[in-house]
C-alpha positions as CSV (number, residue, x, y, z in Angstrom):
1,X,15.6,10.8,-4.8
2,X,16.3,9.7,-1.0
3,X,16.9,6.3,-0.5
4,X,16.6,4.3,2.5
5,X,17.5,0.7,3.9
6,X,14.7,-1.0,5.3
7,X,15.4,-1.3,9.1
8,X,18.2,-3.7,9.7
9,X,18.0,-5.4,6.1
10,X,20.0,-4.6,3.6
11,X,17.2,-3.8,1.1
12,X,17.6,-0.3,-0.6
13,X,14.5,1.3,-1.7
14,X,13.2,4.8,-2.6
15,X,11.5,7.2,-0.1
16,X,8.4,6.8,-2.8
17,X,6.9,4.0,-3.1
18,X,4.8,3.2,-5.9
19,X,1.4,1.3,-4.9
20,X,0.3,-0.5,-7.4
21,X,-3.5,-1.1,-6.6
22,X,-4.4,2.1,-8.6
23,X,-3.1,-0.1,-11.4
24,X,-5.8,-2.6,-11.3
25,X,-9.1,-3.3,-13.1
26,X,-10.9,-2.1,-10.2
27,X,-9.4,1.5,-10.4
28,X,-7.1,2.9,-13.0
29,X,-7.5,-0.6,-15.3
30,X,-4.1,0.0,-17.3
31,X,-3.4,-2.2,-19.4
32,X,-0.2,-4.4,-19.8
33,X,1.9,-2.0,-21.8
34,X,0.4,1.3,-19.7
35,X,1.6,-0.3,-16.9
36,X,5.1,-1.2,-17.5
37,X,5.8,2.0,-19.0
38,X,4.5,3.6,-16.1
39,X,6.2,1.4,-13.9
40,X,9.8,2.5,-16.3
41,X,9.1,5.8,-15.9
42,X,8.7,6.0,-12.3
43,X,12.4,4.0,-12.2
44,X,13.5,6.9,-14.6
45,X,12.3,9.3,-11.6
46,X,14.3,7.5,-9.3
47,X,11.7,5.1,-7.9
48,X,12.5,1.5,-7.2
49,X,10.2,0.1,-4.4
50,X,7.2,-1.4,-5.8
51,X,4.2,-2.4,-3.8
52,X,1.4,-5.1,-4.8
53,X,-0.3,-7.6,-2.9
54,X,-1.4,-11.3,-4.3
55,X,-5.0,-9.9,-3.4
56,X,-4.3,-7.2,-6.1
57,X,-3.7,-9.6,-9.0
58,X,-1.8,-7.1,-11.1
59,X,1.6,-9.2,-11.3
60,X,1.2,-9.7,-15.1
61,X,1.1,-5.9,-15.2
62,X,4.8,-5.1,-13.1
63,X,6.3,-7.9,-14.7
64,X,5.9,-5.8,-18.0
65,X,8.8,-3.4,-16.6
66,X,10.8,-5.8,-16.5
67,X,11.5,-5.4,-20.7
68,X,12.7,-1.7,-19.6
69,X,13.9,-1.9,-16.1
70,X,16.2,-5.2,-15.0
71,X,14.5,-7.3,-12.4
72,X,17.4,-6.6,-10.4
73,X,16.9,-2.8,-10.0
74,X,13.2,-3.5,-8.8
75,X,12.3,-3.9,-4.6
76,X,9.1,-5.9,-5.2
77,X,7.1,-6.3,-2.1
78,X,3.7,-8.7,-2.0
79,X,1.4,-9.5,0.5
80,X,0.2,-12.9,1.5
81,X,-3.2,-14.0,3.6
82,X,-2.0,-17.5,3.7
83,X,-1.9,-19.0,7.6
84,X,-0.4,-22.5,6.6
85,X,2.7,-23.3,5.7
86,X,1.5,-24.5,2.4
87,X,-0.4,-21.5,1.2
88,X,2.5,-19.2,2.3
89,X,4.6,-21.7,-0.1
90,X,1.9,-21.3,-2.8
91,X,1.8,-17.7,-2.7
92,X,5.5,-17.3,-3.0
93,X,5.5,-19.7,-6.0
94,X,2.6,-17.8,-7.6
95,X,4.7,-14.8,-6.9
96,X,7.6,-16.3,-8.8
97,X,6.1,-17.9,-12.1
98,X,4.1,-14.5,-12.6
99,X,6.8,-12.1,-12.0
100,X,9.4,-14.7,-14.0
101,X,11.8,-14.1,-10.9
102,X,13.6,-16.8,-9.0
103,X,13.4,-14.4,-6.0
104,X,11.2,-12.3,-4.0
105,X,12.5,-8.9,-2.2
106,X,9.7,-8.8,0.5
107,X,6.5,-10.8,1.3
108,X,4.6,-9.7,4.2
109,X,1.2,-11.3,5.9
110,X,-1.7,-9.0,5.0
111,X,-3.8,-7.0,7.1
112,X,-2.6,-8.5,10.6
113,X,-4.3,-7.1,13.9
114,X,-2.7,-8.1,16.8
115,X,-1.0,-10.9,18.6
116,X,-3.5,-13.3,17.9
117,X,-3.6,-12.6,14.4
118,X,0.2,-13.0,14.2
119,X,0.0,-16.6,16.4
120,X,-3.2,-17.7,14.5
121,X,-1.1,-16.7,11.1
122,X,2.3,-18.5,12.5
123,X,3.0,-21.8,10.5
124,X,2.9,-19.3,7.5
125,X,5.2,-16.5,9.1
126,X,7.3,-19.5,9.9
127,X,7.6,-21.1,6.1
128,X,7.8,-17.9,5.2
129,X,11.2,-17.7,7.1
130,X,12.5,-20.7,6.0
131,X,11.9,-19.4,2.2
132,X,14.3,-16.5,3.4
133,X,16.8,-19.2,5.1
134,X,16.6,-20.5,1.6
135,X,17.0,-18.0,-0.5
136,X,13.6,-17.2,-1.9
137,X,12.7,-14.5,-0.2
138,X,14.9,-11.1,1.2
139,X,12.6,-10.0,3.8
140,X,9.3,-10.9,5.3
141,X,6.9,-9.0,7.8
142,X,3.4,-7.6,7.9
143,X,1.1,-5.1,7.1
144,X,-1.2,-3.7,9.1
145,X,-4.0,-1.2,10.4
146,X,-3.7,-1.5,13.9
147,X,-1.7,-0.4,16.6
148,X,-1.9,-3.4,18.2
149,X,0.3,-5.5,15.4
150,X,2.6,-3.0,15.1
151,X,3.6,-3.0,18.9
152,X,3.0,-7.1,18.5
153,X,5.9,-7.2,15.4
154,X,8.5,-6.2,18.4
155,X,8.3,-9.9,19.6
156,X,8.9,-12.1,16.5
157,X,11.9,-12.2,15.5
158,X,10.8,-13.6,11.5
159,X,9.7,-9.9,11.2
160,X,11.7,-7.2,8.9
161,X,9.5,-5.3,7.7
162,X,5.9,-3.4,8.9
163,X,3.3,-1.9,6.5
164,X,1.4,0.3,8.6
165,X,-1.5,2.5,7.8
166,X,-1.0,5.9,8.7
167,X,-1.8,9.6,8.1
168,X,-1.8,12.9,9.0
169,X,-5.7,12.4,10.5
170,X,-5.1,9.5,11.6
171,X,-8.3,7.9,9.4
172,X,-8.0,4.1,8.9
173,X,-6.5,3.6,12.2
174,X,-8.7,1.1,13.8
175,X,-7.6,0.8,17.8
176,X,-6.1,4.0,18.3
177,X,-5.2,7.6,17.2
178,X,-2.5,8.6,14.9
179,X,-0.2,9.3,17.9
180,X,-0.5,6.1,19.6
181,X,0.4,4.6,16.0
182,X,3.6,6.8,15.5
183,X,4.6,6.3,19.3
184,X,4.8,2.0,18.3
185,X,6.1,2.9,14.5
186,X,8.6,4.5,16.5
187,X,9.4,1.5,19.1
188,X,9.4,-0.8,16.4
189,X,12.3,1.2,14.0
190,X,14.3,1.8,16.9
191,X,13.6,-2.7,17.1
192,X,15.6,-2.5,13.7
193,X,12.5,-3.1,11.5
194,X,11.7,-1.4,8.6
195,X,8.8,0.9,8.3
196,X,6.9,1.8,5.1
197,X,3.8,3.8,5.2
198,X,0.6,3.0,4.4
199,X,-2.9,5.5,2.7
200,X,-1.1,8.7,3.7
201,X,-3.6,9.9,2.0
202,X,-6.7,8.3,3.6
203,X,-8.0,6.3,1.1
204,X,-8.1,8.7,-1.3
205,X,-10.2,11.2,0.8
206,X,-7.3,13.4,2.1
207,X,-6.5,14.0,-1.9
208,X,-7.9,17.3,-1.9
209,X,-5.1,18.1,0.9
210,X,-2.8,15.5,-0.7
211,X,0.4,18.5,-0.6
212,X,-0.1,18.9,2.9
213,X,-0.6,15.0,3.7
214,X,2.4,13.7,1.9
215,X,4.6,16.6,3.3
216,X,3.9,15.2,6.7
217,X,4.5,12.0,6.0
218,X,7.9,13.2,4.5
219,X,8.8,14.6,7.9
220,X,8.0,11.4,9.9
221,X,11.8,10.3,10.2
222,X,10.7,6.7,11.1
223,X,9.3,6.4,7.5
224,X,11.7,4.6,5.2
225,X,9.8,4.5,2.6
226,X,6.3,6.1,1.8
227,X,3.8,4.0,-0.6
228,X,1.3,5.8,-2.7
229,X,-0.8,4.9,-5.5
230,X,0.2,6.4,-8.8
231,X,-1.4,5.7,-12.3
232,X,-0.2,8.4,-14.6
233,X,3.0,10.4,-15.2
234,X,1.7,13.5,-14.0
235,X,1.0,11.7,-10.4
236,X,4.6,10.1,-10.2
237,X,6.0,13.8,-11.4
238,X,4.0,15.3,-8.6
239,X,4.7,12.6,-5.8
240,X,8.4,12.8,-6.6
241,X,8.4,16.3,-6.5
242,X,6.5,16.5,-2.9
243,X,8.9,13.5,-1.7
244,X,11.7,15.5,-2.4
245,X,10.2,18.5,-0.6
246,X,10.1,20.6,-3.7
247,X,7.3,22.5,-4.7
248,X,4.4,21.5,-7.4
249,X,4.8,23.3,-10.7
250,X,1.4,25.6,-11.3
251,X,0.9,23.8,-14.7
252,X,1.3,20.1,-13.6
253,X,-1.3,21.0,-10.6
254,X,-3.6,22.4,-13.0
255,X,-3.6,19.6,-15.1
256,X,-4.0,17.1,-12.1
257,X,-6.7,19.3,-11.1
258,X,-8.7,18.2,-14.4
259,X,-8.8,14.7,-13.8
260,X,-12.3,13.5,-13.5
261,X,-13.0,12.0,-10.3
262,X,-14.8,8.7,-10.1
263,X,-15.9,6.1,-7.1
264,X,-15.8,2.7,-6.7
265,X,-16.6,-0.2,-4.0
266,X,-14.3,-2.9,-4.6
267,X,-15.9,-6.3,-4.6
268,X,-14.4,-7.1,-0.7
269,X,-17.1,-5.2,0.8
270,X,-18.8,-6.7,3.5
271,X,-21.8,-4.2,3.5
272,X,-21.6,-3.4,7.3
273,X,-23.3,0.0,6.2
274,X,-21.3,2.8,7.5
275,X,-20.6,4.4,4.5
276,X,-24.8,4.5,3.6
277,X,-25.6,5.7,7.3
278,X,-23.0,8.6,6.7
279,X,-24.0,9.2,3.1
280,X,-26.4,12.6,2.9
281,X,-26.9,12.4,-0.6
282,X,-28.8,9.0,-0.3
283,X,-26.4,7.7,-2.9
284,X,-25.8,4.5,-1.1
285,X,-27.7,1.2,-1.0
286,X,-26.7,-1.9,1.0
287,X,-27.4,-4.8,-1.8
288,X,-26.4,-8.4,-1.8
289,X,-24.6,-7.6,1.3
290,X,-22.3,-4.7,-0.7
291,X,-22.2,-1.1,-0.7
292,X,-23.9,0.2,-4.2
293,X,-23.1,4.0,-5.0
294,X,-25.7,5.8,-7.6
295,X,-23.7,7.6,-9.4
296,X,-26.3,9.9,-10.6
297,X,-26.8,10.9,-6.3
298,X,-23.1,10.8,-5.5
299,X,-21.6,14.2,-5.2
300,X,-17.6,12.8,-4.7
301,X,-17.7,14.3,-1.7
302,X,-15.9,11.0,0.1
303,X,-17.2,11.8,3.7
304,X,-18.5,7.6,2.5
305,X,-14.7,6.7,2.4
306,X,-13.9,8.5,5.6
307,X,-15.8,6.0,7.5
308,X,-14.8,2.9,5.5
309,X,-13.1,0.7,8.1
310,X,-10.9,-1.0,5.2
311,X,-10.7,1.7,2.4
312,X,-13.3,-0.9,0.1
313,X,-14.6,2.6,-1.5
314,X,-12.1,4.7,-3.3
315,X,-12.6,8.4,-4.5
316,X,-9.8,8.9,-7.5
């Protein structure tokens, strides 16, 4: 396994990064002991960059690794939507008493958009700095699925690190084409900040190409790290493999290719409708203001997930 510092920090993590989302009771719904082992086993592989988000309310389930792995060995990176200065402080200290760690590796402001987003959000990028000037915290800095925020990082100086979304087809990207965003990701590494890549595989509806979507992501030099979602041995065998630009044994891709496929809308949907007006199955209804799939329509064909403008339905 590669590993990388983060920009001009001095974190160390693993070209693979293990998103943790998959995790959760909204998808993969491991349970404490699933996930820690899971979490060992990927450290075993050579993985040690972690990513949740206090959205994802899944710390219970990494601090579990900590009875295999020592917290130590573990680049834990959360996400915060706070805009004051006390809810940044509260979602550090949430972050600490439910990981039982005095210290946090990276915390980044979630889903920022632009400038205004990053002003409007200040007083909490600002605590968050002093948590770093303190101690708590190693790194700070933002995620994101606009251009606009990643060209808007350059100017603060609190920011380390930048989550953007990214892939091959550019899907997710919400003010721009995939070569606009590299161009900035670009900018922004040569700025000294460190870049970790975000739904390389589209949300889950690149997964069919998910060989040739993770190989390109390998090639983007300005990657230091690349997150995906992983919930099974067999996917952290495979993503480990394709990170190290090796080649997928024929019996561990015929054994992902039996996984049954299932679709969820997570509960953060705001029901604009896109994903029912693309729909040509007729499996989607707009109810109570959320997307509801019938299952017994829905084909899994994810062209719904393509048009998602923040990845709320997965394919998996």
């Amino acid at each position: 396994m590669e590993y990388r510092k983060l920009g001009n920090t001095n974190i160390e993590v693993s070209r693979l990064c293990l998103g943790s989302l998959t995790m959760t009771k909204s998808q993969g719904n491991l349970s404490k002991d699933q996930a820690g082992r899971l979490i060992s086993f990927a450290y075993d592989q050579g993985v040690n960059f972690i990513d949740t988000a206090e959205l994802y309310d899944n710390y219970d389930l990494i601090s579990q690794a900590f009875s295999h792995v020592k917290r130590e060995n573990l680049i834990i990176t959360s996400k915060t939507y706070a805009y004051s200065k006390e809810g940044a402080r509260e979602s550090v200290n949430k972050y600490l008493k439910e990981l039982k760690t005095d210290y946090a590796d990276i915390f980044l402001l979630h889903e920022q958009e632009s400038e205004h987003t990053l002003r409007g959000h200040y007083e909490a990028l600002e605590e968050l700095w002093k948590l770093k000037e303190k101690g708590y915290i190693k790194a700070i800095g933002i995620s994101t699925h606009k251009i606009r925020a990643v060209k808007a990082a350059r100017d603060f100086k609190e920011i380390d690190v930048i989550h953007p979304m990214t892939n091959m087809e550019g899907l997710g990207i919400l003010d721009g084409t995939i070569e606009e965003m590299l161009k900035e990701i670009h900018l922004a590494k040569e700025a000294g900040i460190g870049i970790y890549a975000m739904k390389v595989l589209g949300g889950g509806h690149l997964r069919s190409r998910s060989e040739d979507a993770i190989k390109w992501a390998v090639d983007q030099e300005d990657f230091d790290s690349i997150a995906l979602g992983m919930q099974s041995q067999d996917e952290v065998l495979a993503n480990v493999k394709l990170i190290n630009r090796q080649d997928l044994p024929k019996d561990l891709k015929e054994r992902l290719s039996k996984r049954n496929r299932t679709i969820d809308v997570e509960e953060y949907c705001v029901g604009c409708g896109r994903c029912r007006a693309k729909c040509k199955a007729g499996a989607i209804e707009i109810v109570n203001g959320q997307a509801v799939i019938n299952r017994d329509k829905c084909i899994l064909c994810s062209y719904c997930a393509s048009v998602c403008p923040d990845f709320y339905i997965k394919v998996y």
